[in-house]
LOPA-137915 format. One line per field, with one value per residue (C-alpha): residue number from 1; x, y, z; chain. Coordinates in steps of 0.05 Angstrom, whole numbers. Example, Ala and Ser with C-alpha at 12.3 -4.5 7.8 and 13.67 -1.06 7.14 Angstrom:
BEGIN
nr	1, 2
xx	246, 273
yy	-90, -21
zz	156, 143
kette	A, A
//
This chain:
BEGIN
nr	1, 2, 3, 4, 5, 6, 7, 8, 9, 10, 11, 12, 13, 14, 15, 16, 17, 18, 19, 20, 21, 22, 23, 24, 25, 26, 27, 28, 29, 30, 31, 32, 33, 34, 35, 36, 37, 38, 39, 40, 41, 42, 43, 44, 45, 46, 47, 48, 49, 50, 51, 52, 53, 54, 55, 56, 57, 58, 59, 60, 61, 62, 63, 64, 65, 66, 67, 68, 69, 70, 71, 72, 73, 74, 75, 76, 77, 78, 79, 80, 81, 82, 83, 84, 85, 86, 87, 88, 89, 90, 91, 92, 93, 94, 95, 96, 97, 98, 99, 100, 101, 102, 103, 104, 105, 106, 107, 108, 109, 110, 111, 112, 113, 114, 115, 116, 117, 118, 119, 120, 121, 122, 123, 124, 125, 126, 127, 128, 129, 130, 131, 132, 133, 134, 135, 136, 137, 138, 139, 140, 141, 142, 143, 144, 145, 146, 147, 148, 149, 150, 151, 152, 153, 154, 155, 156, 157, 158, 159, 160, 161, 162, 163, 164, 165, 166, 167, 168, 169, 170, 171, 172, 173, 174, 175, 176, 177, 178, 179, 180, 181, 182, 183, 184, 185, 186, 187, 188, 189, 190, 191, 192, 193, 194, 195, 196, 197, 198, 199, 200, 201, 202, 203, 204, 205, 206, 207, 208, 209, 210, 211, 212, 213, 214, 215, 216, 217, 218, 219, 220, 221, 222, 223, 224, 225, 226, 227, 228, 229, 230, 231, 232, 233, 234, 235, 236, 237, 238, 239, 240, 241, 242, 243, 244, 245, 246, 247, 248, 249, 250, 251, 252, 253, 254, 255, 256, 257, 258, 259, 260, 261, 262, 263, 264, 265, 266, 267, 268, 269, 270, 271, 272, 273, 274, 275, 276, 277, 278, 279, 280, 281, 282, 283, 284, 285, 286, 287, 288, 289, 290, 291, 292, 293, 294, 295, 296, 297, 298, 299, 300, 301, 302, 303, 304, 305, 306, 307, 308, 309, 310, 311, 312, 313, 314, 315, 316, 317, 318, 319, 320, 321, 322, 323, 324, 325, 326, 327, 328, 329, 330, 331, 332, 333, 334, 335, 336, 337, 338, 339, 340, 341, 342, 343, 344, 345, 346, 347, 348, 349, 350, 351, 352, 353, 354, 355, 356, 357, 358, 359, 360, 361, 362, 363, 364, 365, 366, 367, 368, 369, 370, 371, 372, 373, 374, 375, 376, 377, 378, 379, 380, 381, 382, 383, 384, 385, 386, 387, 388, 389, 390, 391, 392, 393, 394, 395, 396, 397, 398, 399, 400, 401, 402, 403, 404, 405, 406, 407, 408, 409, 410, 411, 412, 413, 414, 415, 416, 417, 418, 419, 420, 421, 422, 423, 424, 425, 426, 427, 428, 429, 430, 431, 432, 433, 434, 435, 436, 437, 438, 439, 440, 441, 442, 443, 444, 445, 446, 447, 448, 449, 450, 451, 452, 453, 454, 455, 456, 457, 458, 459, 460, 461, 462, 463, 464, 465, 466, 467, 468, 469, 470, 471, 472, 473, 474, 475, 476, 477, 478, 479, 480, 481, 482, 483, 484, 485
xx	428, 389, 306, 302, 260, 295, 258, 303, 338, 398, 409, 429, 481, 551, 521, 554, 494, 494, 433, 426, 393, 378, 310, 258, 248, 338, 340, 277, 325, 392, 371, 329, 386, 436, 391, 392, 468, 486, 543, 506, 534, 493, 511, 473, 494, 468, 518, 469, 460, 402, 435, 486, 433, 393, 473, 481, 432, 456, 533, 518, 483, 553, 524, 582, 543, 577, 559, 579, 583, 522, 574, 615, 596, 628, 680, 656, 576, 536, 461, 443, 384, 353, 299, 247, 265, 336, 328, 348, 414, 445, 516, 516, 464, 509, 570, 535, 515, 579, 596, 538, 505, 425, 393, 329, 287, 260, 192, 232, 259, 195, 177, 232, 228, 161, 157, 230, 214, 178, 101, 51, 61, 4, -13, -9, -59, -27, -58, -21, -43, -15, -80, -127, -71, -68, -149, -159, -109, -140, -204, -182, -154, -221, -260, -212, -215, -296, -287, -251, -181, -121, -89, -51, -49, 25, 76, 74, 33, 48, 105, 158, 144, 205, 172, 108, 139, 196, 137, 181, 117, 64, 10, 43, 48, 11, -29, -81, -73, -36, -70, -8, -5, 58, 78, 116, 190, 173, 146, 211, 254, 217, 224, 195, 136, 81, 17, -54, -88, -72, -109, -81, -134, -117, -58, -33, 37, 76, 136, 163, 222, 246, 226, 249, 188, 105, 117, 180, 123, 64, 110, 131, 60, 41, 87, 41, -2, 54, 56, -17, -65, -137, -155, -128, -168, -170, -208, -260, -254, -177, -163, -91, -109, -140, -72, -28, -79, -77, 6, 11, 37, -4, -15, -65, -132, -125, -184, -193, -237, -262, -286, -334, -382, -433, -478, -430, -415, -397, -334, -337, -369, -415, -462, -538, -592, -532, -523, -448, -450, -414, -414, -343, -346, -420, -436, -467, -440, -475, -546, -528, -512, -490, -509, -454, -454, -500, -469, -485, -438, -378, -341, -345, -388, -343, -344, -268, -279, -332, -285, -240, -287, -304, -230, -223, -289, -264, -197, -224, -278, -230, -185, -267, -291, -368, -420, -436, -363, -359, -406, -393, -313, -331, -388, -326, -272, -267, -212, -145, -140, -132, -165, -235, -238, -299, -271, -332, -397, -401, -464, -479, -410, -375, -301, -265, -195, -158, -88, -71, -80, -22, -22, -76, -102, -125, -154, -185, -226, -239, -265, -311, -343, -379, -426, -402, -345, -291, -220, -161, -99, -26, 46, 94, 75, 125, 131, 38, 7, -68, -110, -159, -150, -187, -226, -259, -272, -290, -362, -360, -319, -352, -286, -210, -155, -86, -21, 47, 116, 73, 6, 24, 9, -59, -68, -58, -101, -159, -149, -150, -206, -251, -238, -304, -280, -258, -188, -153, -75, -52, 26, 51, 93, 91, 50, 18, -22, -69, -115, -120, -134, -195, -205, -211, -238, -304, -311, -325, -369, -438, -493, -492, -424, -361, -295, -248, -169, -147, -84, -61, 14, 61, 68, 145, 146, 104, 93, 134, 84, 13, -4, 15, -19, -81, -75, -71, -127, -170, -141, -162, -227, -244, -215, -268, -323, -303, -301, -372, -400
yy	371, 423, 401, 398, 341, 287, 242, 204, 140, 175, 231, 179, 145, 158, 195, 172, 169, 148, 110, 126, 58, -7, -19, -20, 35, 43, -19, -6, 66, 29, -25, 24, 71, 23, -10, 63, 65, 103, 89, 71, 55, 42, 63, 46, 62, -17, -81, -137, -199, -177, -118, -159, -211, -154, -124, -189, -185, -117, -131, -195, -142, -94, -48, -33, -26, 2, -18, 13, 83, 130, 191, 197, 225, 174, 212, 239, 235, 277, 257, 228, 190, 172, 131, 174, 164, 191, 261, 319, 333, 268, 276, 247, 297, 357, 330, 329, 402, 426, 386, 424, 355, 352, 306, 279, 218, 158, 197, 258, 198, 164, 241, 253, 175, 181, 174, 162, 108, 164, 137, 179, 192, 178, 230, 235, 248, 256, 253, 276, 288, 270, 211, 188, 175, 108, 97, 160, 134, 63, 92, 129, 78, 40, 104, 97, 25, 28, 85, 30, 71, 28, 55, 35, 59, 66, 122, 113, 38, -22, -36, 19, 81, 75, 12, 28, 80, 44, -10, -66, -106, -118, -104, -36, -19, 32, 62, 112, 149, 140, 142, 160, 171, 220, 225, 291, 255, 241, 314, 332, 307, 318, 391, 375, 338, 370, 332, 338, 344, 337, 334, 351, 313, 344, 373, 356, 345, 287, 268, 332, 303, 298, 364, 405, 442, 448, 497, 457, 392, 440, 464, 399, 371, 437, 416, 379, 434, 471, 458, 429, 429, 422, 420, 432, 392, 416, 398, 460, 440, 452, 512, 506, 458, 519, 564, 520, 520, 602, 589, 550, 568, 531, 524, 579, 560, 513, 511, 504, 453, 431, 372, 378, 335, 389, 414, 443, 507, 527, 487, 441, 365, 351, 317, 328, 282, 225, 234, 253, 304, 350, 423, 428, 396, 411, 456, 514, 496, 557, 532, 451, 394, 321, 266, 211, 165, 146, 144, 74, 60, 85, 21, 40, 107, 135, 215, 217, 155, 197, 249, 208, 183, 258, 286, 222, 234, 305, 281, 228, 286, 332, 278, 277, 209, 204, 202, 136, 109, 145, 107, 35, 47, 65, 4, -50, -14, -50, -16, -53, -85, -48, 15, 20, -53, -91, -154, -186, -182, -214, -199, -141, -102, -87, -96, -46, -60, 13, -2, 41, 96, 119, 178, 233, 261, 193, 161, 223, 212, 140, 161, 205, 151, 112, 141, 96, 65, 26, 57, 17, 56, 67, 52, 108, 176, 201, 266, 284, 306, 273, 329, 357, 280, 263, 328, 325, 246, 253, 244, 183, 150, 87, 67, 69, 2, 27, -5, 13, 53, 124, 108, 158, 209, 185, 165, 237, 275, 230, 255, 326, 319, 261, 247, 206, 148, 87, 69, 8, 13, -43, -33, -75, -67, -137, -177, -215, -146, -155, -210, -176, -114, -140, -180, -120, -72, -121, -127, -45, -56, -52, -83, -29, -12, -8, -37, 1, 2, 67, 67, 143, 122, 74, 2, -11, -18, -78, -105, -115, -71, -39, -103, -148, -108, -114, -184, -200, -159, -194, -266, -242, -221, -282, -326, -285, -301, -379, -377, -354, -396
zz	-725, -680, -678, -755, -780, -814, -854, -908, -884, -920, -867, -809, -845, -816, -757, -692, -632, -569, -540, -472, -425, -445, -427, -487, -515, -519, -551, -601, -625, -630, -672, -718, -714, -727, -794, -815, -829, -762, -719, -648, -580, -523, -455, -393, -320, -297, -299, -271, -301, -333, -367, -393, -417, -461, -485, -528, -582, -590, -589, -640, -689, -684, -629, -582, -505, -445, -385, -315, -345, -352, -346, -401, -470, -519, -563, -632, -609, -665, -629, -564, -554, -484, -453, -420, -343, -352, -319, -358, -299, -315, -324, -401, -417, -382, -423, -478, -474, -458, -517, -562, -568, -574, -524, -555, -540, -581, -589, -628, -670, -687, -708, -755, -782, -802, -883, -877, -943, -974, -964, -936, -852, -811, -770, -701, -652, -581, -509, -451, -371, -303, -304, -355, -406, -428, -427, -464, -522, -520, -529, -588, -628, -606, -646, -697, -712, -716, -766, -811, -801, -798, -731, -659, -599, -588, -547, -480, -480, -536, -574, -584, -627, -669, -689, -708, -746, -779, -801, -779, -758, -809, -756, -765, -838, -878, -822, -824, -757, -689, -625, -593, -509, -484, -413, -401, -398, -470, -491, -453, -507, -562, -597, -661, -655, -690, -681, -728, -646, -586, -514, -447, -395, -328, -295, -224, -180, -213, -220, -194, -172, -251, -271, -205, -209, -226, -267, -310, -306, -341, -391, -416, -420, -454, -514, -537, -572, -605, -681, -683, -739, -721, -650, -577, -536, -465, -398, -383, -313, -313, -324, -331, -386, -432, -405, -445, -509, -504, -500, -550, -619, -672, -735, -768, -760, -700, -659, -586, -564, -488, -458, -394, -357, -356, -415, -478, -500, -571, -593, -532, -524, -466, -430, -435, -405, -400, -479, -500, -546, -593, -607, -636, -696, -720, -784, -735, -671, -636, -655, -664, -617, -644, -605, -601, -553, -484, -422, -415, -471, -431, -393, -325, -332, -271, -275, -299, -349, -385, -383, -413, -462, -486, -499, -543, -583, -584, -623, -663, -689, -710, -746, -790, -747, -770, -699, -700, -702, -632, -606, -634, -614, -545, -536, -562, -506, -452, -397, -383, -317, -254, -279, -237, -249, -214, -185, -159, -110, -45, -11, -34, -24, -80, -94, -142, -158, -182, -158, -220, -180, -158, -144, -101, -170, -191, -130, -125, -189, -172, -100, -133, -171, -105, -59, 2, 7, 50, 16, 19, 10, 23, -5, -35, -27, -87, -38, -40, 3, 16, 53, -1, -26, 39, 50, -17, -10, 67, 69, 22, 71, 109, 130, 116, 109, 118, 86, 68, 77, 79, 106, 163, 114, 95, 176, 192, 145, 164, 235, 204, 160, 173, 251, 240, 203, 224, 210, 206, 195, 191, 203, 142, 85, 58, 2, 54, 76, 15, 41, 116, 80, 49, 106, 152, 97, 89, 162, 161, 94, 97, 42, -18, -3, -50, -22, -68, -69, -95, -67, -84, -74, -111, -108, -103, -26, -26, -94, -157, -192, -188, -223, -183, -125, -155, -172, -106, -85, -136, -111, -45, -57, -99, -44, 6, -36, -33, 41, 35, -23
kette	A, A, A, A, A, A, A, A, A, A, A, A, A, A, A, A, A, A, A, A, A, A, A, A, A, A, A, A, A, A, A, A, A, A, A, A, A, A, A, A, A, A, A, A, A, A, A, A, A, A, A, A, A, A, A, A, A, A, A, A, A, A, A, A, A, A, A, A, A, A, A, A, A, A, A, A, A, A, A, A, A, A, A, A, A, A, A, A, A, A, A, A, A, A, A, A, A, A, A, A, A, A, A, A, A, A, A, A, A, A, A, A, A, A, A, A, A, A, A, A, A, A, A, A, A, A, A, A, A, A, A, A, A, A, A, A, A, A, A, A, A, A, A, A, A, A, A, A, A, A, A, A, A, A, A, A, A, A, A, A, A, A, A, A, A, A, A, A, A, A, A, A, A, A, A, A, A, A, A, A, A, A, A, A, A, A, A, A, A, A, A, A, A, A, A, A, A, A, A, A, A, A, A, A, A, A, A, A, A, A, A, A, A, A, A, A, A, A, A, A, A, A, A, A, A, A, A, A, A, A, A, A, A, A, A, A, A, A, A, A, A, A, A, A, A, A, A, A, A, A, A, A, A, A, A, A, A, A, A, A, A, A, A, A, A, A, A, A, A, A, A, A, A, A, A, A, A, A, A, A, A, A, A, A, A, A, A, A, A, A, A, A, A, A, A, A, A, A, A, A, A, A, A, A, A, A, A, A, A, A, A, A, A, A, A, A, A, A, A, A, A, A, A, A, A, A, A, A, A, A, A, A, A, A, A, A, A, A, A, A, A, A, A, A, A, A, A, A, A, A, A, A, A, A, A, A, A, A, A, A, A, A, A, A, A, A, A, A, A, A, A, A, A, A, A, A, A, A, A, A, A, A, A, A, A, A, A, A, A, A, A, A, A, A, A, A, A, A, A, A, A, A, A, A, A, A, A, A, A, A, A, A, A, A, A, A, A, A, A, A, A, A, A, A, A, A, A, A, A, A, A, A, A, A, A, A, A, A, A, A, A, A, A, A, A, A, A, A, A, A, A, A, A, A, A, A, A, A, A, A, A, A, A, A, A, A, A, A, A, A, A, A, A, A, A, A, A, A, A, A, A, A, A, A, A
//
């Protein structure tokens, strides 16, 4: 079937696909597959309890799952269909080319659903970026929504995209406009997605260890832009960002549009006198600037979150959002949890939760956002590296709380590059670290300071998730400000 589009429900009858994993967005494609007259078996490499537990709906609706095998290509596979994490060298996948089977993922099958009934497809307008992702989209469908466009934020976040598409939910039917967030596995797999605009926030090592390369990780988040309509959105202080927009083959009449936190050129939005504002989508953008939004209206108004708040304006704009629905969808966002989140005040220090940041590039922006602060940091490194972390962040350093399977790392560049501060490791890789971490981290504090976790490294070494870690650094801070009520 190649990276044609495919849009009639007729198309998939008879076709014999393979699913490949049985987490959410696996099952989402089987059972949409399956209700489209296609011959579907699920394979997943797992055999837990837990695996088995999610094979029985399936099985009960006539989906065949195999568990135990991830290897082998079922015989007579037309299409196969994976979940994002699988990495493009899994055996199936190498079968399946030897086979002359396409690989695609449930994003490439939203794309070819859409107006599979024959109504109207919403458009699509995609965000990608190693951080900034899901906020960005959020903030998007918050724009969106104030404009009175029916829309969701969906992709990468919320309920699966073959969903939204399919219209299975009512919450879902006849939309306007997706908001829809795409993390590079996802752009990996998808070869014909053609969005209205698209944004590509920021560009740093991730998940290297799926791609094989930087390079192979740009690339994929540069497939974003190819195919689109109105406006590449890119981050003037990325360069890399405007590479892939001069890369990119788009439709005729595409514009390139930036984002920065200084004042706008032509065809970018800015800031001016802490007013966002637009000279992209103006009738004589070289002599006009729009005003849309105030700082103030921007929930936090860190450095990247404005950022963030800019490259959605930006998209929202060129899909023909009016000024003042900029503004009224940003004032009613409010950030999810764990994202620069203020947890409380206990006097006069202030405690940040960002466990969300998992990575350098992201504690890096949430450093950035405090003029004096006691970091707490540490878990998986994912293979960084955290000296220009710490050299850039250096002289905002009061003091440093250490935790974690590679806190070494972090230990070491602060003896490189900020011998000055005062370091606490604390030589722990257990939940119980949380509370001495803010325990020792407020002993360095002083009044007017910000106690911020930022870890810059994963979670799993400690916590079930970057939510629960920063659950417990909120139940920990709370519990300090008992102690001292």
């Amino acid at each position: 079937m190649g990276s044609q589009e495919v849009t009639t429900a007729s198309a998939w009858q008879g076709m014999n696909i393979t699913v490949a994993g049985l987490g959410v967005s696996g099952i989402s494609a089987a059972r949409a597959l399956a209700g489209l007259g296609a011959s579907v078996t699920v394979v997943d490499g797992g055999d837990s309890p837990a695996h088995r537990e999610r094979a029985v709906p399936l099985e009960q609706q006539g989906i065949p799952v195999r568990l135990a095998d991830a290897e082998t290509l079922p015989e007579g596979t037309d299409l196969v269909v994976t979940s994002p994490g699988w990495k493009p060298d899994s055996p199936l996948f190498l079968a399946a080319a030897k086979a002359g089977v396409d690989v695609v993922g449930d994003v490439e099958i939203a794309w070819r659903l859409r107006g599979h009934d024959g109504r109207k497809a919403a458009p699509w307008l995609a965000v990608t970026g190693t951080n900034g992702k899901t906020t960005t989209t959020r903030m998007l469908a918050s724009i969106l929504a104030a404009a009175g466009l029916r829309t969701a934020a969906v992709g990468n976040i919320g309920t699966p995209i073959v969903d939204v598409v399919l219209g299975t939910d009512e919450a879902y039917a006849d939309l306007d406009v997706l908001a829809v967030e795409l993390s590079s596995y996802q752009l990996h797999w998808a070869p014909s997605l053609r969005a209205h605009s698209a944004a590509v926030l920021n560009l740093a090592p991730d998940h290297l260890d799926w791609h094989g390369s930087m390079e192979a990780y740009v690339a994929d988040k540069g497939r974003v832009y190819e195919g689109n309509q109105v406006a590449c959105v890119y981050n003037v202080a990325d360069p890399a960002t405007e590479d892939l927009v001069r890369g990119a083959d788009v439709e005729e009449g595409c514009r390139a549009v930036g984002f920065t936190l200084g004042t706008p050129g032509p065809s970018q939005l800015g800031v001016v006198d802490g007013i966002l504002v637009d000279r992209a989508f103006v009738e004589d953008r070289h002599k006009q600037a729009q005003e849309l939004a105030e700082i103030a209206d921007v929930e936090p108004p860190a450095p990247h979150n404005i950022a963030n708040a800019l490259a959605a304006a930006a998209l929202a704009r060129a899909f023909g959002v009016p000024p003042a629905a900029v503004r009224d969808g940003l004032r009613a966002f409010r950030p999810d949890a764990h994202r620069i989140q203020h947890v409380a005040d206990v006097d006069g220090i202030a405690y940040v939760d960002d466990s969300k940041a998992t990575n350098t590039h992201a504690a890096q922006a949430s450093l950035a956002a405090y003029e004096s602060i006691v970091w707490i940091a540490g878990g998986l490194a994912k293979g960084a590296t955290f000296d220009e972390l710490v050299a850039t962040s250096a002289k905002r350093l009061r003091g440093v709380v250490l935790f974690g399977a590679d806190r070494a790392l972090i230990r070491e560049a602060l003896a490189r590059h900020a011998p000055e501060v005062p370091v606490v490791d604390l030589d722990r890789t257990d939940t119980g670290a949380m509370p001495a971490a803010v325990q020792e981290a407020t002993r360095l504090a002083r009044a007017g300071d910000t106690v911020l976790m930022a870890p810059a490294c994963a979670s799993m070494d400690m916590f079930a998730n970057y939510n629960q870690r920063g659950d417990l650094f909120a139940e920990a801070v709370r519990e300090l400000g008992a102690a001292g009520a």
